[in-house]
N, C-alpha and C positions, 0 to 999 in steps of 0.2 A: 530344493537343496538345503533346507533349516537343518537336514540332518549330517550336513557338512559339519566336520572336527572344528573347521575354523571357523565358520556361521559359529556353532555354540560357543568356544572360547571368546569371540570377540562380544557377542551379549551379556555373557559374565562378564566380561572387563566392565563394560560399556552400564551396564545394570549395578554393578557395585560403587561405580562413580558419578550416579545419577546425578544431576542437580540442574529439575525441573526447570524453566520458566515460564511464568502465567502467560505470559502475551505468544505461548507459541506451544500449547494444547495438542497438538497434533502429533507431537515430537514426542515420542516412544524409546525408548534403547530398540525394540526391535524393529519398529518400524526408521530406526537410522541407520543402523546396520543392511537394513536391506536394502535404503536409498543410497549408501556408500558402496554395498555391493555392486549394485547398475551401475553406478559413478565409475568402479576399476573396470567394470567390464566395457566399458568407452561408450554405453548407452545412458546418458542422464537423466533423472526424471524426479520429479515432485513426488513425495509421498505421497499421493492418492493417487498414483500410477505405479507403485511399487506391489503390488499384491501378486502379481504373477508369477510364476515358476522362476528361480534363481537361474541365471545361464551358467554353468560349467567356468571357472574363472582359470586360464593357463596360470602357470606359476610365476610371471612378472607381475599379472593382474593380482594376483595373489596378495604381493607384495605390496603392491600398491594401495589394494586394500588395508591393510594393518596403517600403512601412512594414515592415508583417510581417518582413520579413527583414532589414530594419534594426534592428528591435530586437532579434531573432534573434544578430544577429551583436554587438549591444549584450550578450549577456549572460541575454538574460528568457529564462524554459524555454520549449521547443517545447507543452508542457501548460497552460502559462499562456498563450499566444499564442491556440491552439486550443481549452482548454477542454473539453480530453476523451484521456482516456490509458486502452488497451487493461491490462482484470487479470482474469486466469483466463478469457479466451476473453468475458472482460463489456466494453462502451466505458462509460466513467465520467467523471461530469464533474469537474473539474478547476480547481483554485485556488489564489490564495495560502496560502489561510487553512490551508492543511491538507498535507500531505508527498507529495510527486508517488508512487504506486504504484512500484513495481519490480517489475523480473523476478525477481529474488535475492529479492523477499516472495512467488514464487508455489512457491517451494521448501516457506513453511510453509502456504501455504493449501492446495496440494495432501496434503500430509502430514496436515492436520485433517483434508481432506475426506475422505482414505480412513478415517480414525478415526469419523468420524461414520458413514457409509455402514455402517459395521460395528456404530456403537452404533445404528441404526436399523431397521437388519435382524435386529437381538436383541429391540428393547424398542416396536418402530412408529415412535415420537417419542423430540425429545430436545429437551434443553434446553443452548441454547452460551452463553457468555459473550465478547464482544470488548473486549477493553480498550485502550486508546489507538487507539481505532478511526480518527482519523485524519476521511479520507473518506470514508470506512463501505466501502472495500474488500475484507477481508476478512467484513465482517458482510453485505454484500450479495451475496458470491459464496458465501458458504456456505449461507445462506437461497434463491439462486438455482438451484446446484444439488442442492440435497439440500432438497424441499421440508417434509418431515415433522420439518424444528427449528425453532425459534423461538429467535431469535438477541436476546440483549438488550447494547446495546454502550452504552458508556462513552466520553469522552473530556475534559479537564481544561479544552479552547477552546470555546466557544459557538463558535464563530466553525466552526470545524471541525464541529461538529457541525450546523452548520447545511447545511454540505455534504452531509455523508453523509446527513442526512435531503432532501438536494434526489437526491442517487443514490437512495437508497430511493422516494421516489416516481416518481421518472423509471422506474424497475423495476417498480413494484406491485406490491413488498415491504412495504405498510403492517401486512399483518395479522401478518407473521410476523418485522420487526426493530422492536425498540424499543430508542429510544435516548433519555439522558440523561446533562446534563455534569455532571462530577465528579472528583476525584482517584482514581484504581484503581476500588477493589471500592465507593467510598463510596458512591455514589450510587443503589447496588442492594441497599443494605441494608435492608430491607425489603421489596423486589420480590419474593421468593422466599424459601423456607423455607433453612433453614444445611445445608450440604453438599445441596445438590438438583442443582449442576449436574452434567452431562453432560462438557463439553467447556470447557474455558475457552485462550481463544488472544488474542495480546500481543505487537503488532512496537512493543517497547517504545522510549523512548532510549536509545542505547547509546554514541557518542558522548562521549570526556570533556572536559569543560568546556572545560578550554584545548584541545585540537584543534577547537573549532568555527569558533574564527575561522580558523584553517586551511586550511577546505575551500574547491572552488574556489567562484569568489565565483555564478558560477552558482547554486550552492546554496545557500550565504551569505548571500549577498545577498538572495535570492530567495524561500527558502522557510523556515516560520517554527522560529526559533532553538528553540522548546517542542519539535519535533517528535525535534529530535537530541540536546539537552543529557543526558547521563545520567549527571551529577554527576562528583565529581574523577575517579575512574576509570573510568568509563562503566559501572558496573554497580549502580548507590545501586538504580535503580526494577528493575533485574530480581530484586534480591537482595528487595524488598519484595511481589515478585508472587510468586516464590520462597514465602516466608513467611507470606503472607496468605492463597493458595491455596488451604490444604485449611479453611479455615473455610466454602468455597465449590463446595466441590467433593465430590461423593459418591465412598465406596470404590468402584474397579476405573473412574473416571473418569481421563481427561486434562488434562494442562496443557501447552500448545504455544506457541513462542514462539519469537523470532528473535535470533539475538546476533551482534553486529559480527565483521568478520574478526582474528580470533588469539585472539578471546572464548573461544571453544567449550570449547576442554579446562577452562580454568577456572571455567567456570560449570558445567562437566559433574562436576567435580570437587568443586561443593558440593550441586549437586543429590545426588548419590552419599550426600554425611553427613548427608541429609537423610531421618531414619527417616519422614516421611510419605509418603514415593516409595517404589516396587516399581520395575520394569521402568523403562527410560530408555532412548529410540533418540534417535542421532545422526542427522541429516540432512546430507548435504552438496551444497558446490557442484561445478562441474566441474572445480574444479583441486585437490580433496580438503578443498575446507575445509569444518568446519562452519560452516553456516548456519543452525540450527534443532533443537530438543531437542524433542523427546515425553515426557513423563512421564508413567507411571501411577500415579494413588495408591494404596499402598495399602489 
């Protein structure tokens, strides 16, 4: 249907008002036009489920369309419009309440899942911890593809948590993620014996305070301030995961975790004088930065 009058007018709108953003790659004028398409036609879907033949839109869906891209071009996220964003090959559902996935988070989720894969194929099972789980996308993609953990995630918003549990059952992940809200490690103290876990992973706030008001207002505006603030220099909650970690964590486990761009060296740098760590892999993105630390304790 691209050769719909209002397909092409709403790409020309949509393409003349461009303005990009890095952390979300994916996002085309045509390929949002067509995710807003599906959106009016009352079928939702992630842009890498949007490639298929356009449905026939009646003339409310119509209408509703043109909305859609009106608010689109107002500023709202294409994930908030549509209510579902592609993470680690998972469609997840999507909201204010909680921090739109990214690409740049599949650097660390791929990086635990090979950690796990390997703690799994040593011991059968394992046991991961998510903390600031957000919308339960990395607790849902690790439970999905690595069936043999049991993923218990954390995060500080009900509100957020009420998402990542709407992702968990929309998966039928119930028996294998459990979640509850809470600051960091608090609210799992007692779920589990001290040092038992397996895997512990954390796309913390890194964000410092004064650059939140900063960013573009898309995000700003949009998505919730908890998710980014990470104190005056964006590193108060990693320095506290840092440091709480191995009460949680068993010898020759992991601790994996995300840190903003120009972060890296110097979080890699305290992890280092951190005699409860062994081994430490840097992850990076494609323009050489890190994006992601591995720890092992030891």
């Amino acid at each position: 249907m691209t050769y719909d009058p209002l397909y092409q007018a709403l790409l020309a709108k949509l393409t003349a008002a461009w303005r990009p953003l890095d952390d979300r790659p994916e996002e085309t004028p045509a390929s949002t036009v067509r995710a807003l398409w599906f959106r009016a036609a009352g079928d939702p879907r992630c842009i890498q489920r949007c490639d298929e033949l356009l449905p026939l839109l009646e003339e409310d869906e119509r209408e509703r369309l043109r909305e859609l891209v009106h608010q689109r071009m107002a500023g709202v996220p294409l994930a908030h419009l549509t209510g579902r964003q592609s993470f680690m090959g998972i469609e997840l559902q999507t909201g204010p309440a909680a921090l739109i996935p990214r690409q740049e988070t599949e650097i660390l989720g791929y990086g635990a899942l090979g950690l796990l894969e390997g703690i799994v194929s040593a011991q059968q099972r394992a046991t991961v911890i998510d903390l600031c789980t957000g919308c339960g996308n990395l607790a849902v993609a690790l439970a999905h593809h690595q069936p043999a953990c049991h993923v218990y995630a954390a995060d500080l918003s009900a509100e957020a948590v009420a998402l990542a549990r709407a992702n968990v059952e929309r998966l039928g992940l119930q028996s294998r993620v459990s979640l509850a809200v809470g600051d960091l490690f608090a609210p799992l103290e007692g779920l589990m014996p001290p040092e038992s876990a397996d895997l512990v992973v954390c796309n913390p706030p890194y964000i410092a305070t004064q650059h939140v008001a900063a960013m573009p207002d898309e995000i700003h505006g949009h998505e919730p301030h908890l998710a980014f603030d990470g104190g005056p220099f964006g590193v108060s909650i990693l320095l506290r995961l840092i440091s709480d970690t191995p009460h949680f964590l068993r010898a020759g486990g992991w601790l994996c975790f995300e840190v903003g761009l120009g972060q890296g060296d110097l979080v890699l740098r305290r992890l280092q004088r951190q005699p409860a760590y062994g081994p430490i892999e840097a992850l990076k993105d494609g323009a050489g930065q890190i994006r992601a630390l591995l720890a092992q304790r030891g």
